[in-house]
C-alpha positions as CSV (number, residue, x, y, z in Angstrom):
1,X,182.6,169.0,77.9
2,X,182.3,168.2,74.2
3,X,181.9,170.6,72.0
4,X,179.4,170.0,68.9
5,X,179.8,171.5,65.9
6,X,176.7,174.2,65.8
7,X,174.4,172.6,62.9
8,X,175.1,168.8,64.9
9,X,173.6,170.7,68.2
10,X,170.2,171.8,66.1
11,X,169.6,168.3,65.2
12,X,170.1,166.8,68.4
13,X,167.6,169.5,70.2
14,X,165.3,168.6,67.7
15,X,165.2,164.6,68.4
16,X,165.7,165.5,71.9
17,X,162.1,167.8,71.8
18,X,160.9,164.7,69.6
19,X,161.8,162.5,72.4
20,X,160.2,164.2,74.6
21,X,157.1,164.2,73.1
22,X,156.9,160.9,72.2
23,X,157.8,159.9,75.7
24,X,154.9,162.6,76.7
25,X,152.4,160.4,74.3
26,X,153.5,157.1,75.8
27,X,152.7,158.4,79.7
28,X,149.8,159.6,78.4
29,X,148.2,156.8,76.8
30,X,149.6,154.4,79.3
31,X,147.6,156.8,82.1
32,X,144.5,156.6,79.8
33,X,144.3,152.7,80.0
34,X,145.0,152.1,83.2
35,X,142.0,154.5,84.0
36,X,139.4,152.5,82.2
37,X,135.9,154.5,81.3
38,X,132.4,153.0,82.6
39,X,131.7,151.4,79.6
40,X,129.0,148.9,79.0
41,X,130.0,145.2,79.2
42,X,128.2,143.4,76.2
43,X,129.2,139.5,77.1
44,X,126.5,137.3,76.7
45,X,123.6,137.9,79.6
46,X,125.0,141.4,81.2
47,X,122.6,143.6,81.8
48,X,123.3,147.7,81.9
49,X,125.1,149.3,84.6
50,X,123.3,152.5,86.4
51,X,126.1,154.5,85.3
52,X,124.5,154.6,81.6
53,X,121.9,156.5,83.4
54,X,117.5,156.0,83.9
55,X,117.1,154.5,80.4
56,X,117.9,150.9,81.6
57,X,114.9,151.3,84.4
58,X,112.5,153.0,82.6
59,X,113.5,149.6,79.9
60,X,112.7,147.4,83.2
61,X,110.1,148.8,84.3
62,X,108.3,148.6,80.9
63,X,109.9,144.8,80.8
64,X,108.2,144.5,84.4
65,X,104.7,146.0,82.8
66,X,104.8,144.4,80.0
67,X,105.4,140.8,81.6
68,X,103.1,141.6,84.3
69,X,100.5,142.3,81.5
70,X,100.0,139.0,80.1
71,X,99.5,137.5,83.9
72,X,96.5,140.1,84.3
73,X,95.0,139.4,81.0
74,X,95.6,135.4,81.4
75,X,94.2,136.1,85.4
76,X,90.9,138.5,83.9
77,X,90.6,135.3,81.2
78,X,90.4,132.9,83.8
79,X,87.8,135.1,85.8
80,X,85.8,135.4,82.8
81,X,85.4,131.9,82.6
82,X,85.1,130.7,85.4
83,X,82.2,132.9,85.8
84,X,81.0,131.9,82.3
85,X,81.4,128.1,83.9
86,X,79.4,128.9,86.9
87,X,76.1,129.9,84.9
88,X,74.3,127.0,84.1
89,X,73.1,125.3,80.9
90,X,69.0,126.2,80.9
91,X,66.8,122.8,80.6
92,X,64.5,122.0,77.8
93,X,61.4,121.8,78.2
94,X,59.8,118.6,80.1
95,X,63.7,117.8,80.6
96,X,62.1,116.9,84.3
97,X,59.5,113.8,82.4
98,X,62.6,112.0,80.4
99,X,61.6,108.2,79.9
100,X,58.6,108.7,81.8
101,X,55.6,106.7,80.1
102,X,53.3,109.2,77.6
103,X,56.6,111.3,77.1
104,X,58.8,111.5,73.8
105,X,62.4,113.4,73.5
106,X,62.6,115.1,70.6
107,X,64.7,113.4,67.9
108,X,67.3,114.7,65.2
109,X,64.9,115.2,61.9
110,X,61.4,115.1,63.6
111,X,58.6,117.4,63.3
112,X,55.4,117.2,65.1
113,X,53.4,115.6,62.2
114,X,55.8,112.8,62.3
115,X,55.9,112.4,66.1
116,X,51.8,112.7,66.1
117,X,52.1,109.4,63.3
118,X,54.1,108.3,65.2
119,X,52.2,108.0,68.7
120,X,48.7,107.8,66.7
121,X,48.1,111.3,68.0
122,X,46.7,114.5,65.9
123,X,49.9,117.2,65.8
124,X,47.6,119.6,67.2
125,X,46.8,118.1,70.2
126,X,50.0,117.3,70.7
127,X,50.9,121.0,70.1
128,X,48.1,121.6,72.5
129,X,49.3,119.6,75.3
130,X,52.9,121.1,75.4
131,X,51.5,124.2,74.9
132,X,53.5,124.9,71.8
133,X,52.1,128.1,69.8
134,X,54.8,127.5,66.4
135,X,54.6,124.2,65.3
136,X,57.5,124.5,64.0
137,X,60.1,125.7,66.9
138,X,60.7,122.6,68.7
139,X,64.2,121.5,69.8
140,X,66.0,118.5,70.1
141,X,65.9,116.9,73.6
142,X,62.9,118.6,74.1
143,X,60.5,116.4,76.0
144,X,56.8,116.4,75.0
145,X,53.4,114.7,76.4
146,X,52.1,112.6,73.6
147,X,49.0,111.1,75.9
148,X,45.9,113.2,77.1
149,X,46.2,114.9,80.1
150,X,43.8,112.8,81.2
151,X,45.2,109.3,80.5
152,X,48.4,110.1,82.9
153,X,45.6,111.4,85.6
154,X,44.0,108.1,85.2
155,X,47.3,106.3,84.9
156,X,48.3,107.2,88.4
157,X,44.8,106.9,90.4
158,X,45.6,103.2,90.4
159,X,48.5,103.6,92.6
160,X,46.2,104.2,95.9
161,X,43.5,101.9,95.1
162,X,46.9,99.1,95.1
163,X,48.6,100.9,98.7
164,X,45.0,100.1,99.9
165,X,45.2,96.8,99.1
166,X,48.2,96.6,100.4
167,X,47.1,98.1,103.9
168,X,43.8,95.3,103.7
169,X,45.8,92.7,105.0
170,X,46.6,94.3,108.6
171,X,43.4,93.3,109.3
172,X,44.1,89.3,110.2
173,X,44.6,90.2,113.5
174,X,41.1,90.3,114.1
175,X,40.9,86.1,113.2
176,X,40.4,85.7,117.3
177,X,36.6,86.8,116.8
178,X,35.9,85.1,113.7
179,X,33.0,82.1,113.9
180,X,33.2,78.8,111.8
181,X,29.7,80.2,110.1
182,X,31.6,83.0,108.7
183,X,33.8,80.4,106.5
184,X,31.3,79.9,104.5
185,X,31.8,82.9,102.9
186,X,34.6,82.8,100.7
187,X,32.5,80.1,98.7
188,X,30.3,83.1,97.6
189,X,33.3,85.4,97.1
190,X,35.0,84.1,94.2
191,X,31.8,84.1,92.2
192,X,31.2,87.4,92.1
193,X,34.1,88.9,91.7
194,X,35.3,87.1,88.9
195,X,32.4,88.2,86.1
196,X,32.5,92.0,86.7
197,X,36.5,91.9,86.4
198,X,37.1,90.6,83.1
199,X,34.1,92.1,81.5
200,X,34.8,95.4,81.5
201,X,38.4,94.9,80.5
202,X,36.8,92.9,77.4
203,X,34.7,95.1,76.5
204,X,37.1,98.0,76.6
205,X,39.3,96.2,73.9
206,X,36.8,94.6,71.8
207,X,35.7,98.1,71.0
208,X,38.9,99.5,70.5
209,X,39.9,96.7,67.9
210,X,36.2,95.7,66.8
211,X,36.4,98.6,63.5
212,X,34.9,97.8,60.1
213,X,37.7,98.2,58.2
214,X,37.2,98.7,54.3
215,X,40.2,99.3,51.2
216,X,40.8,102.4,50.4
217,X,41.9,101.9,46.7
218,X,40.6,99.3,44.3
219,X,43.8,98.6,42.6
220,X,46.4,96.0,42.6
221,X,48.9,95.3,45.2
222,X,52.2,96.6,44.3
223,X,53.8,95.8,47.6
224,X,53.1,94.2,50.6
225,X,53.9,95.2,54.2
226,X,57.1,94.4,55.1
227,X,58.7,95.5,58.8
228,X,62.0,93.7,57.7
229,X,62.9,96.2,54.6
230,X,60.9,98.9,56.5
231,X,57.6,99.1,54.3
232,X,54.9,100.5,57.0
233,X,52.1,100.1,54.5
234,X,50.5,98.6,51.1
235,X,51.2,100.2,47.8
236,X,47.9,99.9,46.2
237,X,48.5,100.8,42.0
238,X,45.7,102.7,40.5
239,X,45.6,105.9,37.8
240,X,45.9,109.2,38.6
241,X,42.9,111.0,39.7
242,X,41.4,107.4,41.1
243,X,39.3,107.8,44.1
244,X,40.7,107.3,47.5
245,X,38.6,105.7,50.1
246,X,38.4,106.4,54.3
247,X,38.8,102.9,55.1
248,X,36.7,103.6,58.3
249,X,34.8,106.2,60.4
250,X,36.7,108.7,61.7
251,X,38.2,112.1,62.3
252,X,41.2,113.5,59.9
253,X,44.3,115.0,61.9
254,X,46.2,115.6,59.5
255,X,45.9,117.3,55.8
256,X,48.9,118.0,53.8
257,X,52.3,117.8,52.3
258,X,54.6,118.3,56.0
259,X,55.8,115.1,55.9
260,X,58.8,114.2,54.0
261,X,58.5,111.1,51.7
262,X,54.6,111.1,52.0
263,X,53.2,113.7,49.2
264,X,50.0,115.0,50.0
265,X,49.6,113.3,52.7
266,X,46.0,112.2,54.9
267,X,45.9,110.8,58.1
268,X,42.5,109.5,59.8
269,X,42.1,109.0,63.1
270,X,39.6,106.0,64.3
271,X,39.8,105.4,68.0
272,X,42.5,105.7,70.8
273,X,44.2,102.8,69.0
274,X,44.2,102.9,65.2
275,X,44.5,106.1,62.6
276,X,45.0,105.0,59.0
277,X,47.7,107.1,56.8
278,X,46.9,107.8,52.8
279,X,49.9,109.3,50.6
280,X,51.3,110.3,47.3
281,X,47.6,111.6,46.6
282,X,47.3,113.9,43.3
283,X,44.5,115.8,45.5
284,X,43.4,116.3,49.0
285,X,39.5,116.5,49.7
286,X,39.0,117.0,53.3
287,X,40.6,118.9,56.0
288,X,41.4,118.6,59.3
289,X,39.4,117.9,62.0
290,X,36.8,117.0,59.4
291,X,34.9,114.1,60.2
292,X,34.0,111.4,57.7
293,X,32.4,108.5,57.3
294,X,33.8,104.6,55.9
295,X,34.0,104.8,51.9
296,X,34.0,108.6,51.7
297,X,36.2,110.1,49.0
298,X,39.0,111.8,51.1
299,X,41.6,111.8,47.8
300,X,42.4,111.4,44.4
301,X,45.2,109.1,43.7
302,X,48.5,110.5,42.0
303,X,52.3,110.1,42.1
304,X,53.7,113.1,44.9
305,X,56.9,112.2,46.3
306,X,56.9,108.9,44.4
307,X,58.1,107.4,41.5
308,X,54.5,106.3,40.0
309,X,50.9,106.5,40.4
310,X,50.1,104.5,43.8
311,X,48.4,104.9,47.4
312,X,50.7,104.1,50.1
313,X,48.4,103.2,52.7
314,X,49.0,102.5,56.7
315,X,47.2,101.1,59.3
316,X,49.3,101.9,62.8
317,X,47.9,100.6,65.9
318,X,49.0,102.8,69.3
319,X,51.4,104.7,66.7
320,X,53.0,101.5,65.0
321,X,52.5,100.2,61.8
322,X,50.7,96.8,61.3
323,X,50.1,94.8,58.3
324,X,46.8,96.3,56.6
325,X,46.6,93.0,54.8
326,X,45.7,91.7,58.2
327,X,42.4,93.8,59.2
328,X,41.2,94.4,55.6
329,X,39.1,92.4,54.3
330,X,40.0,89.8,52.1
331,X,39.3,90.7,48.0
C-alpha cells in the first residue's frame, strides 16, 4: 500500500469524483440515444404519425371535405346543366310554315314596312294576318304570312280537283260496253273545252297588268332603272315643293318616314300585282288607306334622305321592282 502525501490524496478524490461524473454523463447520454423519442419524420412525402395526436385527422378529414367538395360542386354543376340542356329552345312563330309558298322569315335589318314593299303588301295587313299588335316587335327567324288568308285557301282547293282527275281514269274498264256511235264524241269534246279554259286565265291577267299608268313628276330623268347597280326606280329632278302625282288609281299603304333611305316616304297600292313607291318627298298629302285617284297630288317634291331635290319613284310588280320606263308612257 502506497502511501500519498495528504494534499496528493485531495487531488486525486477530486478527479476521481470528476471521473465519475463524467463517466455518469457519458451513460447517460449514450442511454438517451439509444432510446430515440417519437418524433416526426419530415423526409420528403411522410405523412404524421398518430403519436402527434388528433390534429393530423381532424387535418385529413378536412383534406377529405375539402377534396370531396369540389366533386359535389363539379357533380351539382353538371346536374344544373344537364337540366338546363334538357329544356328546349321555344320556336318562333310560324317556325312550322319555313319555305312554304306566301311565307317570309324574318331577315337581319327588316321591319314590316320593308317586308310589306317588299311582297307588294300593305304592313298592316301583313300585321293583321300574323296577328302582330306592335309593329315593331318582330324577331329574326320569325316566319310570317305575306298572302291573304284567302289566297293559300284557294291555293290548296286545286289539289282535289287534280286527285280527282287522277281517280277519272279507273274508269276504262268499262270500254267492253262502249258502241262505235259513242266515238263520235271526242270530235265535239275538244271544242268546247278549249274556249272556256284560256279565257278566264286571260282575262284574269289582262286586268291585273292592263293599268293606265301616268308620271308622277314632270322633271327630268336623273337616273334610270338599273337592277345591275341596284337602282329599283327613276330619279325624276324637279324643285322643292313640286307636285307629286299618283301615277294610277289606287289605295295608299303606306305614309311616312319608317323606311330607311326613302324620306318621307308613299307607297300606293294598285291591284294584287303592282303598288308604286314615291320618296325623298318635302311633304306628304294623303294618308293611309286613303284612296286616290290617277294624277292626284299625293306629295310635294323635296330632298329627305337624299342628297338633292328628286322623286325616287318605283313601280314593283308582285313585290319586285321593274323598270317604270317600261309601263309609263313615253314623253
Amino acid at each position: 500500500m502506497v502511501t500519498m502525501p495528504r494534499g496528493r490524496g485531495r487531488t486525486f478524490r477530486t478527479f476521481s469524483f470528476m471521473g465519475g461524473a463524467v463517466l455518469l454523463w457519458v451513460v447517460g447520454c449514450s442511454s438517451t440515444v439509444t432510446t430515440p423519442p417519437p418524433v416526426e419524420d419530415r423526409a420528403a412525402g411522410s405523412r404524421p404519425t398518430a403519436a402527434r395526436g388528433s390534429a393530423p385527422v381532424a387535418a385529413s378529414g378536412a383534406a377529405s371535405t375539402a377534396s370531396s367538395a369540389p366533386s359535389t360542386a363539379s357533380s351539382s354543376t353538371g346536374s344544373a346543366t344537364s337540366s338546363a340542356a334538357k329544356i328546349p329552345a321555344k320556336p318562333l312563330p310560324g317556325a312550322e310554315n319555313a319555305g312554304q309558298p306566301g311565307y317570309y322569315t324574318v331577315k337581319p335589318g327588316d321591319t314590316l314596312i320593308r317586308i310589306g314593299l317588299d311582297q307588294g303588301q300593305s304592313w298592316r295587313d301583313i300585321a293583321k294576318w300574323n296577328a302582330i299588335e306592335n309593329s315593331n316587335l318582330i324577331e329574326v327567324g320569325q316566319v310570317l304570312r305575306v298572302i291573304p288568308p284567302t289566297a293559300v285557301a284557294s291555293a290548296v282547293v286545286p289539289a282535289p280537283s287534280v286527285t280527282a282527275a287522277v281517280a277519272s281514269p279507273v274508269k276504262p274498264e268499262a270500254r267492253p260496253a262502249e258502241t262505235k256511235p259513242v266515238a263520235a264524241v271526242p270530235s265535239v269534246a275538244p271544242s268546247q273545252p278549249s274556249p272556256p279554259s284560256v279565257t278566264p286565265a286571260a282575262s284574269t291577267s289582262s286586268s291585273e297588268e292592263d293599268i293606265s299608268w301616268m308620271w308622277p313628276a314632270s322633271g327630268q330623268v336623273l337616273a334610270n332603272f338599273d337592277e345591275g347597280r341596284n337602282i329599283k326606280g327613276l330619279a325624276i329632278g324637279g324643285k322643292a315643293g313640286d307636285p307629286v302625282l299618283a301615277a294610277a288609281d289606287g289605295r295608299v299603304v303606306y305614309a311616312g318616314a319608317g323606311l330607311r333611305g326613302y324620306g318621307n316616304l308613299v307607297i300606293v297600292k294598285h291591284n294584287a300585282t303592282f303598288l308604286t313607291a314615291y320618296a325623298h318627298n318635302q311633304s306628304l298629302l294623303v294618308k293611309e288607306d286613303q284612296a286616290v285617284r290617277k294624277g292626284q297630288k299625293i306629295a310635294e317634291m323635296g330632298s329627305s334622305d337624299a342628297e338633292r331635290v328628286q322623286l325616287h319613284f318605283e313601280i314593283r310588280r308582285m313585290g319586285k321592282p321593274v323598270d317604270p320606263a317600261k309601263l309609263l308612257p313615253a314623253r
